[in-house]
Structure formats: structure tokens, C-alpha cells
N, C-alpha and C positions, 0 to 999 in steps of 0.2 A: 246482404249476407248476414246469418244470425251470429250474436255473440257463444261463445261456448261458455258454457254457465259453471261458474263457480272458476275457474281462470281467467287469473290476471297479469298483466305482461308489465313489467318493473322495469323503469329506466332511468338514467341521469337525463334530468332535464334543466334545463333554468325557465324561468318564467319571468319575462322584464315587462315595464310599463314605462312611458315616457312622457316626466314631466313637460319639459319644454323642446324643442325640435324646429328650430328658426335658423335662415338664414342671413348671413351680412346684411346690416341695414334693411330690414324688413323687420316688422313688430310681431311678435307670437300669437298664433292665434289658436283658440285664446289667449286671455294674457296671462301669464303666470300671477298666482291668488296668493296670498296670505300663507291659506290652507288649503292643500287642494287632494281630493284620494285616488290615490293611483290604483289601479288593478277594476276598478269603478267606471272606467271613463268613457267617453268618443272615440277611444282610440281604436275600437275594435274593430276588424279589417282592413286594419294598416299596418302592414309586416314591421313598417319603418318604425312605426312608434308601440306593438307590444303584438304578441303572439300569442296573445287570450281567446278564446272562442266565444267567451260569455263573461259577461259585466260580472265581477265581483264574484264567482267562484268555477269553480271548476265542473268540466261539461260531463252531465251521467253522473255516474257514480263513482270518478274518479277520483282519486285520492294524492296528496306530496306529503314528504316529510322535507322540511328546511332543513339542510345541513350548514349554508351560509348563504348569508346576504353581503349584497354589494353594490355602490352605486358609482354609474359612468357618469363621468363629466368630459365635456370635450368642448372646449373653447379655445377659439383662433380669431385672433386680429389685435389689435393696439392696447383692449384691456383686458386679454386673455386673464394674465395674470389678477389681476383685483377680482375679476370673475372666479378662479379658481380658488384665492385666499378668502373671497365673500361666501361662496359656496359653503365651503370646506368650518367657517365659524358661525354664519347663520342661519343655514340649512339644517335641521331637524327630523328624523324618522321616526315612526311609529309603526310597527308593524303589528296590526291590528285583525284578531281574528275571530267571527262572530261579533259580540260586543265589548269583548276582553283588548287590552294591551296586552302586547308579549314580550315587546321589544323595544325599545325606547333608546337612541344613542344618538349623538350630532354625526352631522356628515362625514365628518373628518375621519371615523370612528369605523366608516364601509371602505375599506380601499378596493381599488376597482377591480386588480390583478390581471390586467391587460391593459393596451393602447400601446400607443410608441414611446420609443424609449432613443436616446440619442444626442447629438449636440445639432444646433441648427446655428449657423453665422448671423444669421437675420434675425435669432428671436430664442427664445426661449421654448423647450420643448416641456411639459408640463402634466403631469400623471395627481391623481388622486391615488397615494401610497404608488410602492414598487408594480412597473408591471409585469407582472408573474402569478402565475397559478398559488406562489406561497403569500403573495400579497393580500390576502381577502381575510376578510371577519368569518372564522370560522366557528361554530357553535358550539359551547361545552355540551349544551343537553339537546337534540333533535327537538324540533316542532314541528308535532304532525298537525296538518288541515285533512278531517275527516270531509267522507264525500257531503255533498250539499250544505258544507256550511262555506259562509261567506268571509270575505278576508279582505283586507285593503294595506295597502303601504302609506300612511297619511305623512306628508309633504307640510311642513312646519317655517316660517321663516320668521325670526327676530333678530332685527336689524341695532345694532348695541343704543343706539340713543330711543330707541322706542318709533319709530319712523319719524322723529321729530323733522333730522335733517337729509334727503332724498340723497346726499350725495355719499351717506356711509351705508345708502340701503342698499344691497347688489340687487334684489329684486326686483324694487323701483328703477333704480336709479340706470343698473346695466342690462339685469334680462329682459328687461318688458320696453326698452332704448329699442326704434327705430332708423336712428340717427348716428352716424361714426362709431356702429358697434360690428363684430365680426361673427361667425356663424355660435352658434349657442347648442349644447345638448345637453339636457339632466335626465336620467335614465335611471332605475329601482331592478334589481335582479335578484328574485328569491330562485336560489340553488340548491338543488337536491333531487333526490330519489323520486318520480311520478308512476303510478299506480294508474292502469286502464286497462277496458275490457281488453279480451281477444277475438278477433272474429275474423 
């Protein structure tokens, strides 16, 4: 069916990509990097880990404006918490589009505004910020991604001793753990307005 030319159909969209995505005691594959660029990756055609069509920009001649970003964490079993506390201080974003920085803040800095919320007797129930639609990094100034240009979420880890010792690095030490670790997810959510034909 052809597009009708010169209309475009506008919607809230988000667009996520997915750092890591492992299960209990199973090692990530790959493994989580240093530096790794999200919105870039393998992940395409896997609903589970991002809902991109095309490596690193936007399919046609479609268009987003960021109104906010946000990133999911979701860890469960015995070192939820130091996963959630390591995340949250040496995890790093850069939202990066064309060859420009736009956006640069630590982890701690995207709250996710959603996941569960709750008391658990067994454990600790554990959110990155409140989970609620008012929890999120919302944007003083829009950032648009015009059609055919490229963009990436760049994924940063520095671990406070320099990786000297593996045991204060969450990267090393717990996400890339195949061994008495519990399920693992890091997940990058650019939110906002998407732009695309009509046909």
C-alpha cells in the first residue's frame, strides 16, 4: 500500500534497548563490556531486548522527539541489592546523537517510573526511583532525532577503585557472574513523541 505523501501520523512512543538480559546463574551473552552502545546492537528482532527495526536509527524517514529518558533495572536473588546500589553509582549514560553528546548523567539520575512496588517478608523489593509515571527524568528542552540521522544510548561503567579490586566492580564482579547470581536486566528507554508515514 503506498504512503500518502506529505502526512505523518504522531504518537507517544518509547524506544528501549537492552543492556544485559540473563537469567539465574547463567553468564550474559554477551558479556556486559566496559562500554557498550545501545540502540546499535544484536538485539534487533528480539521484542525481549528492544523494539528497533534498524541498528542505530530510525526506519524511513521517521522521526522522535525525547521528552524523557529512563532506565530499567530489575534484579532478583541474594545480591539484588549491591546490583541495584552498583548499577545506580557506576553505571553511566550518554545519549548520543549523530556524533554529538546530548545527554550525559549516572544512573541513578533515569528513574525507571514503573516495576513493583511493595513489601516482600522474604526480601527486599527494590525500584530504581519511585514506580510511577511521575518518577522519570523528564526533559527541560525536547531532543529531536531528525529522520536518517543515527543515535545511540552509550552504556559507561566505572567501578570506584579503577577495576583494581573485581569485588567493588558490579560489572565484573555481579553482572557478567555465572555463579550464585539471580536473574539480571538493564534496559535504556528514550520517551517521547514518534513521527511516521501514513499509508
Amino acid at each position: 500500500m503506498p504512503k500518502l505523501e506529505g502526512v505523518k501520523e504522531q504518537r507517544h512512543q518509547p524506544f528501549y534497548d537492552t543492556l544485559i538480559r540473563a537469567g539465574a546463574n547463567t553468564a550474559p551473552k554477551p558479556a556486559v563490556a566496559s562500554q557498550t552502545r545501545l540502540f546499535a546492537s544484536a538485539n534487533i528482532g528480539n521484542l525481549s531486548l528492544t523494539n528497533m527495526k534498524a541498528a542505530g536509527v530510525l526506519s524511513s524517514d521517521q522521526t522522535f522527539v525525547v521528552l524523557s529518558m529512563r532506565a530499567w533495572l530489575y534484579f532478583r536473588g541474594a545480591s539484588d541489592g549491591d546490583m541495584y546500589a552498583g548499577c545506580a553509582s557506576q553505571l553511566m549514560w550518554t545519549l548520543e546523537i549523530g556524533d554529538k553528546p546530548f545527554f550525559q548523567a549516572p544512573c541513578w539520575y533515569f528513574g525507571a517510573g514503573g516495576g513493583i512496588a511493595g513489601a516482600d517478608p522474604k526480601g527486599a523489593n527494590l525500584n530504581l526511583g519511585t514506580p510511577d509515571h511521575k518518577g522519570i527524568l523528564k526533559l527541560g528542552q525536547p531532543i529531536p532525532i531528525p529522520a536518517r540521522q543515527g543515535f545511540a544510548a552509550i552504556a559507561e561503567f566505572f567501578p570506584f577503585d579503577g577495576g583494581a579490586n573485581p569485588a567493588s566492580d558490579v560489572r565484573q564482579n555481579l553482572l557478567n557472574a555465572s555463579n550464585n547470581i539471580g536473574d539480571r536486566e538493564v534496559q535504556f528507554i528514550l520517551d517521547g513523541l514518534h513521527s511516521r508515514d501514513v499509508l
